[in-house]
N, C-alpha and C positions, 0 to 999 in steps of 0.2 A: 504494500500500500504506500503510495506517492506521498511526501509531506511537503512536496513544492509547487509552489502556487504559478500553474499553469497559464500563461500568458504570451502562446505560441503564435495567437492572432490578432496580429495590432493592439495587443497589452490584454486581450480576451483569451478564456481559452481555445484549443486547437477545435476542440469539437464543434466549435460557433461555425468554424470556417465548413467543416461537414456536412452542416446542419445548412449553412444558409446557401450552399451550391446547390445542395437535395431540395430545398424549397425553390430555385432559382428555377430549376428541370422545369418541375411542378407547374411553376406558374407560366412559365415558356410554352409548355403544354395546352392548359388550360386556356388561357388568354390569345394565347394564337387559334385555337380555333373557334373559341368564342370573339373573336376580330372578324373572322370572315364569314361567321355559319348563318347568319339571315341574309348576307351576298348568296350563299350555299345555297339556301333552302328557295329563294326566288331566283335561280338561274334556272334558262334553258336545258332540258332533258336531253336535248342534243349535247349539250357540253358538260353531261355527265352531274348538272346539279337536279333541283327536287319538283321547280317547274310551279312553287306555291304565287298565290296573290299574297301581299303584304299581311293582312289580319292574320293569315293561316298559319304564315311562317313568324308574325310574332308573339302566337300562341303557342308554338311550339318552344319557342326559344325562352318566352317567360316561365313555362311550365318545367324545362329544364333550369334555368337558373334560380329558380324559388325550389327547388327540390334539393339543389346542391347545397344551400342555409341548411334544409334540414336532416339530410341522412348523418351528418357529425355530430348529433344528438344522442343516438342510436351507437353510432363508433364510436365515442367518447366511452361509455358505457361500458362496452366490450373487449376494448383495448386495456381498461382498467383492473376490468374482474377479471379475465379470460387469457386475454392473448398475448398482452406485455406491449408497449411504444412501437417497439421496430417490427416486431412481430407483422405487429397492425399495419404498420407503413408499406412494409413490403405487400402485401395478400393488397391493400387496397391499389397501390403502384404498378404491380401487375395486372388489376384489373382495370385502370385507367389506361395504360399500354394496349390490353386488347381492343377494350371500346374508341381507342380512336383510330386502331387498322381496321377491325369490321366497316366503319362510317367508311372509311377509307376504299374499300372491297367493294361496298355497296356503291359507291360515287362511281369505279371503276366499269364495276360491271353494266352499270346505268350508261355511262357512253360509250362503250364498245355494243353493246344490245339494243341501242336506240331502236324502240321499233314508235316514237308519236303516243305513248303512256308509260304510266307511274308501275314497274314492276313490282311482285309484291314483293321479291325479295329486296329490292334497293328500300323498301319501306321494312321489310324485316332488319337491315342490318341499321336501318338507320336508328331502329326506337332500341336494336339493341345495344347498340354501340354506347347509346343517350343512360340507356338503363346501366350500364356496368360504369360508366363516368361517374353517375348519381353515386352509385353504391359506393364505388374504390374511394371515393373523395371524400365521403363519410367515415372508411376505414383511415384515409390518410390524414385530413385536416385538423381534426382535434387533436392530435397527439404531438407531433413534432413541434409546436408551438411550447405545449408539457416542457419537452425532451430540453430545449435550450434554456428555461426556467432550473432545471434542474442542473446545469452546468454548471448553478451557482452554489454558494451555499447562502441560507438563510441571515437576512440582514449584508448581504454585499451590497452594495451602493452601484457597483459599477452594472445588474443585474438591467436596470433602465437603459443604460448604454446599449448593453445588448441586445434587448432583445429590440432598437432602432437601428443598430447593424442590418440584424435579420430584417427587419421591414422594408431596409433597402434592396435585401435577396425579392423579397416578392414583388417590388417594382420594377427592380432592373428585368428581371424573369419578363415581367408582361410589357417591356419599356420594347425589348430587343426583339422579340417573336413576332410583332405584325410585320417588320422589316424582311423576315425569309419565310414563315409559315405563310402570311399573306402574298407575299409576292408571286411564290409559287401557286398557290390555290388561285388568283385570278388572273396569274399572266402563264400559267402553264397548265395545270389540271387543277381540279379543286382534290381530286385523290392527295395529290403531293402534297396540299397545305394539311390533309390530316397525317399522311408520313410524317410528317416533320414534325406533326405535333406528339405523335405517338414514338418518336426517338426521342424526341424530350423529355418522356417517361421512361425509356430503356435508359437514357445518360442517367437521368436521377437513382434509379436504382443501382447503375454500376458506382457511382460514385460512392455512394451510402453503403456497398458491400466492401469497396476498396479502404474505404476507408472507419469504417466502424467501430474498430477499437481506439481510436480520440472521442469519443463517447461517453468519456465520464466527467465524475464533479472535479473540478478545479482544482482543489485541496486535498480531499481524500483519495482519489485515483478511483472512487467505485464507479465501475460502470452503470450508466443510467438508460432504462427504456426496454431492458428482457422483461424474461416473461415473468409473473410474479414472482412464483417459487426459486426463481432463481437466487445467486449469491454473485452479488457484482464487483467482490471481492476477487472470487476465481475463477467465473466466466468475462471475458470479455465479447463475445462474439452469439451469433446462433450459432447451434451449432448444425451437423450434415443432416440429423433427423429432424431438426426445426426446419432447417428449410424445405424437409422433406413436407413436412406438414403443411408450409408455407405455401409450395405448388400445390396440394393436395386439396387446400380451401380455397386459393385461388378459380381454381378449375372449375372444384364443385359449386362455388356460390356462383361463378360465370354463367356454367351449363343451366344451374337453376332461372335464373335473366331470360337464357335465351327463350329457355322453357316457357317463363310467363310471359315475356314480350310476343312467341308464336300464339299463345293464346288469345290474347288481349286482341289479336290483331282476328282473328277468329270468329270473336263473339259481337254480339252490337255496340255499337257503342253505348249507346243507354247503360249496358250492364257494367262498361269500364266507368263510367260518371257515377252509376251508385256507388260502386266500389270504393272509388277516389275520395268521395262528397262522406259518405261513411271512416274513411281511414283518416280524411283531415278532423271530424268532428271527435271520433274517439282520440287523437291525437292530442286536440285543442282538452279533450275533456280531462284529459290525462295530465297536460300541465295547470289548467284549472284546477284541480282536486288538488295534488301536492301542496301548490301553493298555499292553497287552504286551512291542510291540516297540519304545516309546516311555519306558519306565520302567529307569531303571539305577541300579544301585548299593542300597544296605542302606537309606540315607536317602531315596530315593525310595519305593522298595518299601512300608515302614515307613509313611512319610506319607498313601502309595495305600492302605494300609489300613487307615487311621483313615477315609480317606473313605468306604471299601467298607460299613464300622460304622456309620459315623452315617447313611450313606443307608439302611440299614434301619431305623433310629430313625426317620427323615424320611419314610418309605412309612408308619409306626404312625403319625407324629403325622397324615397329611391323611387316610389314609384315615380318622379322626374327624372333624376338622376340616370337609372337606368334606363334612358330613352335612347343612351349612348348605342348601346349595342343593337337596337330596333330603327327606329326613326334618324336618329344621325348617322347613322349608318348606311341607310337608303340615302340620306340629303346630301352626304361626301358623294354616294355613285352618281347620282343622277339633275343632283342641283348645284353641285361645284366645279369650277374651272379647273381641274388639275394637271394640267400638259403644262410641261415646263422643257423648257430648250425640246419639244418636238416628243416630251415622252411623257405617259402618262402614270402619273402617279397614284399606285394603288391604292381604294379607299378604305382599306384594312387600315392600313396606315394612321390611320385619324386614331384608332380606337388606340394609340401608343400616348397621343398628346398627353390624356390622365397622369399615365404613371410619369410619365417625365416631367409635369408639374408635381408631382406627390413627391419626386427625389429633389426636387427645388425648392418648393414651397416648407417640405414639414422640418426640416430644423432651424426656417427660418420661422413657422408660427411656435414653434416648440421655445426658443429663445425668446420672442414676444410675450407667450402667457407667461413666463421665469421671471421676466423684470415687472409685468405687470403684477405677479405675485408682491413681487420685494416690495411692491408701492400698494399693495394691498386693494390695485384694483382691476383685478383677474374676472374677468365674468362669471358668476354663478350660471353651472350649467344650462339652467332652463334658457337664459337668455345667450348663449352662445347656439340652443338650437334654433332660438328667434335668426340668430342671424345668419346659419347656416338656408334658412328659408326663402332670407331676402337675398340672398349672392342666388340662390336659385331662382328665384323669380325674374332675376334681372337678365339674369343665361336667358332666360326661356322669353324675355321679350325682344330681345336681341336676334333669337334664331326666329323670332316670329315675323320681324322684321325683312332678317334677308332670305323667310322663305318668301315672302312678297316680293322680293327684288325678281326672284328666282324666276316667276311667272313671266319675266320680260326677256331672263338669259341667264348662262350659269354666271353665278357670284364668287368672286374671292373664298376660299379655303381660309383665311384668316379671320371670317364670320365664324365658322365654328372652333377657330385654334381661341378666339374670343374667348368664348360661351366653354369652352373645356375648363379655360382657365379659371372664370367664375366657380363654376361648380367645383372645382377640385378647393378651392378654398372654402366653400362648403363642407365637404366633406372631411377637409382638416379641422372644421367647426362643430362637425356631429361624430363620425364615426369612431375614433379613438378615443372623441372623449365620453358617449356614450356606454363605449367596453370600461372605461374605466368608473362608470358611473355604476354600471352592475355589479362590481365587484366591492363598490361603499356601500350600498343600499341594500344588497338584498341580505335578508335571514341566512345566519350561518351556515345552516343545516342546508340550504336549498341554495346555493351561489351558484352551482351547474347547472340547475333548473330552471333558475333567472335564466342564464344564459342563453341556457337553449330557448327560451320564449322571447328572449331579444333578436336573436337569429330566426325566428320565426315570423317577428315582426319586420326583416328583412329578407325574408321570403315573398309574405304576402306582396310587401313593395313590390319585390320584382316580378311578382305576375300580373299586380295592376299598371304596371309601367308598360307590362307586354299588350294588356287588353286596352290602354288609354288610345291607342287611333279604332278600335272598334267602338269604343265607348262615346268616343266624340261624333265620328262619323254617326251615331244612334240618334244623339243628342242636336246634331247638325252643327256643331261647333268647333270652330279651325283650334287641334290639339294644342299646337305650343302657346297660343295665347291663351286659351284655360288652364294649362298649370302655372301662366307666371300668373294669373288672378288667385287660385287658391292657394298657390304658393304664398303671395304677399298678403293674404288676408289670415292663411294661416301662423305667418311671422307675428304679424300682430295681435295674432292671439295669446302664440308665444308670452310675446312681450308684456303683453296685459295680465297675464296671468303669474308669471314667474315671482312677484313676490310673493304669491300662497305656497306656491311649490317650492321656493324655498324655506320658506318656514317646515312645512311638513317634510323635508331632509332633516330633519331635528338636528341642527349642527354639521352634518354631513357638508363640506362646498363642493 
């Protein structure tokens, strides 16, 4: 057992650096083919894409990304009692790997087979592809966040530091992938853009094998993230019959996907919507009751429902937000000028601005709350999600604007590099500090449980963000100027309200 204080990685330990390449894969993965998959799902069947109208394919894509909030509910869970950190990471990484070669497969065989319709199998590999993403990402995401928590030991200072390293792994990951994963998917096949997403997941895992034993705490040398029963004293690693294990649930939880997804595709839909509409209400019923019989007392109560408040702020702020991936997305392909010196610039591309303001932006708002602390006038959360509301609404009247331009010709690219920048400053105004507001507020006993219902509340976001041009078109109302109204009206509710809610943090800031 090591007595030297590990600081192999820019004064961190070695394992930070393990830990944030294996999230870097991850997010390279994830983010590049969520850059191009609503390009994907409305492209021509001739060129191997899904051939949907807009509403279609942004029901599909909100329906995957409000699923991916919640299956790490479930893996959190399982990783903890069951399987062990790495355990988890690998089984879900391998099933994130398959599901984006199946999409892959199915893209393929969809333009090589063009026969002018939707095959069932390029519709089988696609929901299965979607289905094993959902799952593997449930098995990976809540853990390895764990994993680099534990590199420390309890009461390190520098533990903040790190785990803002790591946050820069998952931006830079989704900074650099619309650059090759998109490039490839609309300037050469869309098959390629999910290759590339799905070697993303093959790197992540050889990295995390190669490197596994820098894995542990800082100080003590114990290895962190096996399975429970283990001693992270004398194992360092899985060992041949873990990983045996490893393929073994990979496989099997796979093959079970495909099994349900052939189904689902089988039956009517009617009986997949009961399904679904029953699995979200026992779900919701299930974190309703804990909370329940897990909250006591006035100051608990109180604190539960400052969270109950702001998770409905936090459902307004994504379902905008995520408009990125749906509607801005369409508005880079088809309403902006992107030929530059005679070439045209893919509009996967856009979906990188985010995180390259997020490696910009967040240590310079990080350093702004610190000094506004030392002067004691740091905003009380409620009123940072006020203003996380009004940077959104101001995006969203901005893009309202030059979709109006649009109707005459395509606009400037720097309309939406605008409206990115807005919202990402939003988003350094709600998301981090919302995560960090779960962890003040909620009841001891139930802090996972918060979580996971704050993740849930960023679920729902992103499937009302997917349904917001169905909803409008319903309504007959041009979309981006009804979310910068209930955007701004909902700031101001924020704002009007935030001195009750702070009081009911009973000392909590």
């Amino acid at each position: 057992m090591s007595s030297n204080r590990d600081t192999a990685f820019f004064g961190h330990p070695a394992g930070l650096s393990t830990l944030f390449a294996t999230e870097f894969w991850e997010r390279f993965s994830y983010y590049g083919m969520r850059g191009f998959f609503v390009l994907f799902l409305t492209a021509e069947l001739a060129s191997g894409g899904f051939g949907l109208d807009r509403t279609a394919a942004y029901s599909i894509y909100g329906l995957f990304t409000s699923l991916v909030y919640l299956t790490p509910i479930a893996g959190g869970i399982i990783a903890d009692k069951i399987w062990g950190q790495r355990f988890s990471i690998y089984v879900g990484a391998l099933m994130m790997a398959f599901g984006q070669f199946a999409m892959a497969f199915g893209s393929y065989y969809g333009k090589v087979t063009h026969t002018g319709e939707l095959h069932h199998i390029q519709q089988f590999f696609l929901f299965s592809g979607l289905g094993l993403l959902i799952l593997g990402n449930g098995f990976f995401k809540p853990v390895i966040s764990t994993m680099v928590g534990g590199l420390y030991q309890k009461g390190d200072n520098e533990r903040d530091n790190g785990f803002t390293i790591f946050y820069m792994g998952i931006n830079l990951g989704a900074l650099v992938t619309n650059f090759i994963g998109g490039t490839l998917a609309e300037k050469i096949g869309w098959h390629w853009g999910f290759v590339a997403a799905g070697t993303g997941m093959i790197a992540s895992i050889i990295w995390l094998f190669l490197k596994e034993t820098t894995i542990e705490q800082r100080v003590t040398g114990y290895s962190i993230g096996l399975r429970p029963k283990d001693d992270g004293n004398i194992k360092k690693r899985l060992s041949k019959a873990d990983w045996g294990k490893v393929v073994i649930n990979a496989l099997a939880i796979s093959g079970g996907i495909l099994a349900i997804v052939f189904g689902i595709l089988s039956v009517p839909k009617i009986v997949t919507d009961i399904i679904a509409i029953g699995a979200a209400i026992g779900g919701f019923g299930y974190l309703g009751y804990t909370i329940f019989t897990n909250t006591n007392g006035k100051t608990e109560w109180s604190r539960v429902g400052v969270i109950v408040v702001l998770a409905f702020f936090n459902i307004a702020f994504w379902s905008g937000f995520e408009q990125a991936g749906t509607s801005f997305n369409t508005f880079a392909k088809d309403m902006t000028d992107r030929v530059v010196f005679g070439w045209e610039i893919p509009a996967s591309w856009f979906q990188s601005v985010n995180a390259l303001f997020i490696v910009i932006l967040a240590p310079i708002f990080t350093i702004v709350w610190d000094k506004l602390s030392a002067k004691k006038l740091n905003p009380r959360t409620p009123n940072k999600f006020g203003f996380s509301l009004v940077f959104l609404s101001i995006g969203f009247l901005i893009i309202g604007i030059a979709n109006d331009k649009a109707a005459t010709g395509l606009v400037s690219p720097l309309w939406l590099v605008f409206v990115y920048l807005l919202h990402t400053m939003g988003e350094l105004c709600m998301s981090p500090v919302g995560l960090s507001m779960i962890t003040k507020l909620s009841p001891p006993k139930i802090t996972s449980v918060m979580m996971g219902t704050w993740f849930a509340s960023i679920a729902l976001g992103n499937y009302l963000a997917a349904a917001m041009t169905a909803i409008c078109l319903w309504l007959g109302l041009p979309t981006f100027y009804f979310i910068a109204i209930y955007s701004i009206i909902l700031a101001g509710v924020a704002f009007l309200i935030a001195p009750k809610l702070n009081k009911m943090m009973k000392g909590i800031h």
